[in-house]
matplotlib code that plots the C-alpha trace (Angstrom):
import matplotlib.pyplot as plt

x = [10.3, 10.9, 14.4, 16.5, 18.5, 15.2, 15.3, 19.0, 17.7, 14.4, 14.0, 11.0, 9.3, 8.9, 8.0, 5.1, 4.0, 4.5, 2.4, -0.7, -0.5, -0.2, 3.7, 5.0, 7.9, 9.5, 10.3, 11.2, 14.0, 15.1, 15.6, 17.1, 19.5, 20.0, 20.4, 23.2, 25.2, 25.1, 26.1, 28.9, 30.5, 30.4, 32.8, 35.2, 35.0, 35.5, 38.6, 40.1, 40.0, 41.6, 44.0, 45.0, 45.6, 47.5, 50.1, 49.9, 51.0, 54.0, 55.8, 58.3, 59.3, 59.3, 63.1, 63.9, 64.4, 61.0, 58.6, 58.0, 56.5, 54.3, 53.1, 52.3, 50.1, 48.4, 47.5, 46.1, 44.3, 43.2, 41.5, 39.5, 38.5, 37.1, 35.0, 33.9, 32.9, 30.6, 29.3, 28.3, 26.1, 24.5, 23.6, 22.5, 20.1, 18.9, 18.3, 16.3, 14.3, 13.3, 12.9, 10.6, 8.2, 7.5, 4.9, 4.7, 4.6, 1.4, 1.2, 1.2, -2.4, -3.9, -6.7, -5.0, -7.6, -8.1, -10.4, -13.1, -14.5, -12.6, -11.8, -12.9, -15.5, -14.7, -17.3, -20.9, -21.4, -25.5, -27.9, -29.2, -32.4, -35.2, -37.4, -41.2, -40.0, -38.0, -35.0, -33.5, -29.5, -27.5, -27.3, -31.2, -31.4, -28.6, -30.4, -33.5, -32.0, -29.8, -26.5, -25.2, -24.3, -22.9, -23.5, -21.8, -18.9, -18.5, -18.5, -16.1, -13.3, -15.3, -17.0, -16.7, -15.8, -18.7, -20.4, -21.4, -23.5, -25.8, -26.2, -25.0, -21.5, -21.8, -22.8, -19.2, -17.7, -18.9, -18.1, -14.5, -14.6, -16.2, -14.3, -10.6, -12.2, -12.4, -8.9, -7.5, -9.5, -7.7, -4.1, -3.7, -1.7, -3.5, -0.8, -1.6, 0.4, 0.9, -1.1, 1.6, 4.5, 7.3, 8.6, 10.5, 7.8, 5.5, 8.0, 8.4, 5.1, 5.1, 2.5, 5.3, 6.5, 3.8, 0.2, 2.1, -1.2, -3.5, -2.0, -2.3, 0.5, 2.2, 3.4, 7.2, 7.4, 8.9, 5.9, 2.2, -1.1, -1.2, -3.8, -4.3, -2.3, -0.9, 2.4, 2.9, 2.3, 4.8, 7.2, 7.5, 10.2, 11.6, 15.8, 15.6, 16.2, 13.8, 14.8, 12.9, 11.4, 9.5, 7.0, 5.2, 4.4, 0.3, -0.7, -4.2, -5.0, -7.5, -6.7, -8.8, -7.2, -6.8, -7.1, -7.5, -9.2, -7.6, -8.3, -11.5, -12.9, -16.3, -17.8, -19.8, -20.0, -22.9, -22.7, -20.1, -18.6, -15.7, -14.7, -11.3, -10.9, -12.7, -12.0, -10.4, -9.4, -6.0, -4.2, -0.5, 1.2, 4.8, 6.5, 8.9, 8.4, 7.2, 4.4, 2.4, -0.4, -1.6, -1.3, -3.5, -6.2, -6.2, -6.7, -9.3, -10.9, -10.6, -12.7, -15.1, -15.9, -16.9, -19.0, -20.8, -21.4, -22.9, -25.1, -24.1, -23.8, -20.4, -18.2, -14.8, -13.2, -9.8, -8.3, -7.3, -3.8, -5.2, -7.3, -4.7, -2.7, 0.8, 2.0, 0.0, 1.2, -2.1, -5.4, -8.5, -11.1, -14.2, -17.3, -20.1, -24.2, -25.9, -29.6, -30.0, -27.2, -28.6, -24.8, -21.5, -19.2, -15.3, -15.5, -12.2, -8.7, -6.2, -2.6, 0.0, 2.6, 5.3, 8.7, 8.0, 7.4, 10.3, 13.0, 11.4, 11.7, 14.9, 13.0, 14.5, 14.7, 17.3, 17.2, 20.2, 23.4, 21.5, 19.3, 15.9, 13.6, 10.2, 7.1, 4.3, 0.4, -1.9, -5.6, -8.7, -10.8, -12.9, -13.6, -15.6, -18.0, -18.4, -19.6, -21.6, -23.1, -23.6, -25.7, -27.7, -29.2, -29.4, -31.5, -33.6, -37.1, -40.1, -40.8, -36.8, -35.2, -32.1, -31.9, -28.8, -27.0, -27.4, -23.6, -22.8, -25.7, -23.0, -20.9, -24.2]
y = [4.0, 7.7, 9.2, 9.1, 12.0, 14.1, 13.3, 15.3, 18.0, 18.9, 16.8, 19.1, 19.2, 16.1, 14.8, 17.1, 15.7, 12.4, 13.7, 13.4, 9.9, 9.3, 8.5, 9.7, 11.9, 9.2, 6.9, 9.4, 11.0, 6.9, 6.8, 9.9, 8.9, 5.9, 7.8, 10.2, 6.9, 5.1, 8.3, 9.0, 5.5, 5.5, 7.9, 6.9, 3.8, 5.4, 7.7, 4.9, 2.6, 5.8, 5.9, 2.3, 3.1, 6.0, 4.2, 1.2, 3.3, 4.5, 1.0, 1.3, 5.1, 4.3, 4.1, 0.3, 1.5, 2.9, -0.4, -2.5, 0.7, 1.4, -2.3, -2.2, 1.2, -0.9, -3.7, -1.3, 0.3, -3.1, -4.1, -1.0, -1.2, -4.5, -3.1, -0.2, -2.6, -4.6, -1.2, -0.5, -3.6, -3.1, 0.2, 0.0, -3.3, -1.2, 1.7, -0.4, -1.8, 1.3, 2.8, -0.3, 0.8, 4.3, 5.0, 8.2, 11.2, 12.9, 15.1, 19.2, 19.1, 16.6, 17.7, 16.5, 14.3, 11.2, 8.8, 9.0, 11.0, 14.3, 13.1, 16.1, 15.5, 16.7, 15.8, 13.7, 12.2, 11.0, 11.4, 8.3, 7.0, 7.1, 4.1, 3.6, 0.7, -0.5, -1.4, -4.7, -5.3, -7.4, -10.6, -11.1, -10.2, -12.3, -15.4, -14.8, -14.8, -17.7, -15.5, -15.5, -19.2, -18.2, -21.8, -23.9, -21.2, -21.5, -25.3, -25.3, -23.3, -21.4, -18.2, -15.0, -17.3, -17.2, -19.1, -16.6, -18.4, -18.8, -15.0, -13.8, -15.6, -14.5, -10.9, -11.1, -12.2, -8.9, -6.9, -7.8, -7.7, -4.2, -2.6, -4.1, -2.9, 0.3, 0.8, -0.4, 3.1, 5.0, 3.9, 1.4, -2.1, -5.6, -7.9, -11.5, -11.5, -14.2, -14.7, -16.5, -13.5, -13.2, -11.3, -9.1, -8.1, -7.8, -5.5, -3.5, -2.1, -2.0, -5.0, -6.4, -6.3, -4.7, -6.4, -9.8, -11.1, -10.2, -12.1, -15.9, -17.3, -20.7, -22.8, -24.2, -21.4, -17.7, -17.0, -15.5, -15.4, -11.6, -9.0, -7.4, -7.4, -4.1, -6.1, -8.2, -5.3, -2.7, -5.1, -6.4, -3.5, -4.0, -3.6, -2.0, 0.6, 2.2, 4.9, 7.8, 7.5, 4.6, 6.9, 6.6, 2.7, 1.9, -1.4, -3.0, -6.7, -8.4, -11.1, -12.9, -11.0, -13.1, -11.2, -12.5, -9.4, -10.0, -6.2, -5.6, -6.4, -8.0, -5.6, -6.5, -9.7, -10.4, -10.5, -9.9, -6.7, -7.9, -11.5, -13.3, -14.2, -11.3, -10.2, -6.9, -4.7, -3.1, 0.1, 0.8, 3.3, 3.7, 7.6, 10.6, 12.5, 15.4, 13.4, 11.6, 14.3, 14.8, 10.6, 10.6, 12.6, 10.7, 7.2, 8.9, 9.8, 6.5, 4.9, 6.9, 7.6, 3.4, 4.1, 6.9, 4.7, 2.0, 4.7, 4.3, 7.1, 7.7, 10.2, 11.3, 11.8, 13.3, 11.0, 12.3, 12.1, 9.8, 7.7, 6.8, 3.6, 3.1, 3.4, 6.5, 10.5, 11.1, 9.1, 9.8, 7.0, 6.6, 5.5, 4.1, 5.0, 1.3, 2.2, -0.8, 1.0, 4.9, 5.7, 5.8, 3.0, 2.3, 0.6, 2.3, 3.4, 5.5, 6.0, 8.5, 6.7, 9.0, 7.6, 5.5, 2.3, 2.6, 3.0, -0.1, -1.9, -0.2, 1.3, 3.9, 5.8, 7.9, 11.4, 12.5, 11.4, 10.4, 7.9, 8.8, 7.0, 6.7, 7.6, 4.4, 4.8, 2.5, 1.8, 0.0, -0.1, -1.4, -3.9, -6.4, -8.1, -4.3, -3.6, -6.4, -5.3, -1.6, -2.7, -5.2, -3.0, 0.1, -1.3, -3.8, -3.9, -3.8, -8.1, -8.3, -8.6, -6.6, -4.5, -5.0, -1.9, -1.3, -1.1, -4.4, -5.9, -7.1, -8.8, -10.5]
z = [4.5, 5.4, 4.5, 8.0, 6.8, 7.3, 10.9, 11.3, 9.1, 9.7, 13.1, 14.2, 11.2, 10.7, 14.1, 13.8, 10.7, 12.3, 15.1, 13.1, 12.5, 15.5, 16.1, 19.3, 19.9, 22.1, 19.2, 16.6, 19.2, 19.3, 15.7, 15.5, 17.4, 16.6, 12.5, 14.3, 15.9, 13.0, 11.3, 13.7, 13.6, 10.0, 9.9, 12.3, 10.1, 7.0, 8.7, 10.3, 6.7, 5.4, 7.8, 7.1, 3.7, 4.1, 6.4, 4.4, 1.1, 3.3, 4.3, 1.1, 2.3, 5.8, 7.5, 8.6, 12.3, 12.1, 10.0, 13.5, 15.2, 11.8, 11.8, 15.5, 14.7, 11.4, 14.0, 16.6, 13.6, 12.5, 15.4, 16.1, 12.0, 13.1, 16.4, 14.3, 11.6, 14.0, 16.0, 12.5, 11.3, 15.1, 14.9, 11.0, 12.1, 15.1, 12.7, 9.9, 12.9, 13.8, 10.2, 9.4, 12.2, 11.2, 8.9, 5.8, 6.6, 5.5, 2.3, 3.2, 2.7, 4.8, 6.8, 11.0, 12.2, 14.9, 12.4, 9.7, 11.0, 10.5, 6.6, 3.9, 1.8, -1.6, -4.0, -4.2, -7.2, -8.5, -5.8, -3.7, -5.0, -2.9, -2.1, -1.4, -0.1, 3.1, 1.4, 1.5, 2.7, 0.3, 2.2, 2.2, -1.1, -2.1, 0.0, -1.9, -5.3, -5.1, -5.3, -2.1, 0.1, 3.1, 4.8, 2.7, 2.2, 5.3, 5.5, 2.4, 4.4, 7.5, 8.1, 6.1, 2.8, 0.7, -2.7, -4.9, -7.7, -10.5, -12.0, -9.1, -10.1, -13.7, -13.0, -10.9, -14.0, -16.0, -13.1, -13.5, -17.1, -17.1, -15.1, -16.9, -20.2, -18.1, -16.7, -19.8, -22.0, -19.1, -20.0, -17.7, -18.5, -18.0, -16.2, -14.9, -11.7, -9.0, -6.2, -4.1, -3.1, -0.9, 2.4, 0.5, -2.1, 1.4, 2.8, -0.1, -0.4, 3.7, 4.7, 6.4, 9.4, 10.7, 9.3, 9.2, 11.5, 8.9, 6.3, 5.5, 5.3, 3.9, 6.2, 6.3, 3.7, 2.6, 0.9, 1.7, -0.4, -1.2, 0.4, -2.8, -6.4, -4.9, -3.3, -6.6, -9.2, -7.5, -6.7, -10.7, -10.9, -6.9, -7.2, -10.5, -12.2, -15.0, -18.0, -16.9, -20.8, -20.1, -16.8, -16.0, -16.0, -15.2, -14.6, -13.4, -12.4, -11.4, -8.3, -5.6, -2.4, 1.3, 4.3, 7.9, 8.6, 12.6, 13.3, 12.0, 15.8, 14.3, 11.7, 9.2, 9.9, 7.8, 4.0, 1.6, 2.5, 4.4, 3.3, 4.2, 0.2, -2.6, -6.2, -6.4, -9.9, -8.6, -10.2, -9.8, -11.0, -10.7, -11.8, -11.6, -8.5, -9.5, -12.0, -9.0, -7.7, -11.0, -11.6, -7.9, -9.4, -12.5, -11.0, -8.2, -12.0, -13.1, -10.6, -10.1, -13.5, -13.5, -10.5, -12.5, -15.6, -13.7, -12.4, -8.5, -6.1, -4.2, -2.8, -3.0, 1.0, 1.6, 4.4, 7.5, 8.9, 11.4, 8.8, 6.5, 5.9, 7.0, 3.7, 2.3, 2.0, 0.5, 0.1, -1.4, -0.6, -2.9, -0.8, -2.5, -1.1, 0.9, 1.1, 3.9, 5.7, 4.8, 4.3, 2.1, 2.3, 0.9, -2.1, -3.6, -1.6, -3.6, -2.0, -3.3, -1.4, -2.6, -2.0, 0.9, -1.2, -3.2, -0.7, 1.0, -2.7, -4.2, -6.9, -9.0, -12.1, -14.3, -14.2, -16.1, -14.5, -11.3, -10.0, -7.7, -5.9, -8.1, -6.8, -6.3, -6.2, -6.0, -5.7, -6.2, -8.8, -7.4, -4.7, -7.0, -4.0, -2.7, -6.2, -6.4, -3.0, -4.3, -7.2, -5.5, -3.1, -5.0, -8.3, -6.0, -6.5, -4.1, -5.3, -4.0, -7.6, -9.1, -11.7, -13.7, -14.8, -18.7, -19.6, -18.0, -20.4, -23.7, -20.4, -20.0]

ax = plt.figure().add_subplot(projection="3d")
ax.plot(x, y, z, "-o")
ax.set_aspect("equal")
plt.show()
């Protein structure tokens, strides 16, 4: 969550960085002032405990004629310690409320924007192949090889879970093994991490409150299965501590991910590309403030550098103020070319979330004599069906078979 002292010191500033993710002024004046009541009563609190103190220190000093008026005042004094006491919890849960709703404020260098349409485009990587052919989508192809079984996924759980198998299956298999190989050569840490987490890991990394409807969870239970290895990876070090010799920490995992998907308002309903249950190969990396926009470019580096060896075209797009997640100060999205589609597609997010996650998760590290908030970034690397998806249509042949990329061939 954002820093509520921001909102007494640079008020305007920061509402019109909040602006551009679409926050309106109404609610940042409410938890401004909600920030300057909870402020205010904290230190009539903290004056009147004082004050209790003080007068309590005096009772052996204090004349005999004088002790029943001073123990009338420490009872007055008591009571109101008590009111201010309760004002305080009311205010502070009104505050956190309020705190909890409001996303990141954007990095200095995010282009303002309403959607996708207004993100920066700031490199193409490999050029699209060109077909003689009308080229095939991934769900036909998938059909016609025996990869894809979206009948009896559906039948197994219902729609949008899907049977990959046969070579399909194993060329999944390599995928995920490719690209760990991958992330480890860039530094990053294989972790096997839990695919059952909690409301407070959720909340730390910001899916809850506010995506609790997208997320499934177990019934009669604190506990959800996680969106993406994001939540359990970040929240490994939640309410700790960390020497500032050991940043920065980078981890990778690979986990299926669950996802309602209750906004996505029908798309892609077809194929693979947006699935309640999907692989994913997840980066995380946890640092020192001043560390994390060179750690962004390296991970925006990391994946697309796999995309290049397995010889696919993407893009690299600067998000938009108004295209970015709740969590994000800065995100560079990695969209991969779909001939059937004649256009880029996500395949890979990566969030410089700044502080934001760690106040949410208490995460800290020592500098010198004092302790600061890390910074957390994350992304994928990549969406494994989205991959699969990528290479299917993009090495298809006229006859409606795949050619597999020659650097997955010893995960073959």
């Amino acid at each position: 969550m954002i820093d509520p002292k921001l909102l007494s010191r640079d008020f305007d500033e920061v509402v019109q960085k909040l602006h551009k993710k679409r926050v309106s002024i109404e609610l940042l004046t409410q938890l401004k002032s909600a920030y300057l009541n909870h402020k205010n009563l904290k230190n009539e609190l903290e004056s009147a405990q004082a004050f209790q103190n003080e007068k309590s220190r005096q009772f052996q000093n204090v004349p005999k004629n004088e002790i029943d008026d001073l123990k009338k005042e420490l009872a007055v004094n008591k009571i109101r310690i008590a009111e201010l006491n309760a004002n305080v919890r009311e205010t502070e849960t009104k505050l956190e409320k309020l705190l909890h709703s409001i996303p990141n404020i954007p990095a200095d260098d995010i282009p303002d924007g309403k959607d996708e349409n207004d993100n920066l485009l700031l490199e193409t990587v490999l050029i699209p192949r060109e077909f003689d052919f009308e080229p095939k989508a991934h769900f036909e192809l998938g059909e016609q090889n025996g990869w894809l079984d979206f009948e009896r996924g559906a039948k197994l759980a219902k729609s949008r879970f899907t049977l990959i198998r046969g070579f399909g299956a194993k060329l999944e298999r390599a995928l995920i093994n490719f690209m760990l190989d991958h992330n480890r050569a860039c530094g990053f840490e294989e972790v096997s991490v839990p695919i059952i987490t909690n409301s407070k890991s959720l909340f730390g990394t910001g899916q809850l409150p506010k995506f609790e409807e997208d997320l499934f969870k177990i019934e009669d239970e604190d506990l959800y299965l996680i969106p993406t290895s994001e939540v359990t990876l970040t929240n490994i070090f939640n309410d700790e501590i960390i020497n500032s010799e050991e940043l920065p920490i980078k981890l990778t995992a690979v986990t299926p991910c669950f996802r309602k998907e209750a906004g996505s308002g029908g798309r892609d309903i077809r194929g693979i590309i947006r699935q309640h249950q999907f692989y994913k190969v997840e980066l995380v990396s946890i640092t020192k403030q001043e560390n994390s926009d060179e750690i962004l470019e390296k991970m925006v580096e990391c994946a697309s550098s796999m995309l290049t060896k397995l010889g696919l075209p993407h893009r690299k797009m600067l998000l938009c103020s108004g295209d970015m997640g709740f969590s994000a100060r800065k995100t560079v999205d990695i969209e991969v070319w779909l001939p059937s589609q004649n256009k880029y597609r996500e395949i890979s997010s990566v969030s410089n979330t700044g502080d934001f996650q760690a106040r949410r998760a208490n995460i800290r590290y020592r500098d010198g004599k004092n302790n600061r908030f890390v910074h957390t970034l994350n992304g994928s690397s990549l969406a494994v069906g989205r991959t699969l998806v990528a290479i299917m249509e993009n090495f298809q042949t006229s006859n409606g078979n795949i050619t597999i990329p020659e650097i997955l061939n010893k995960y073959l």
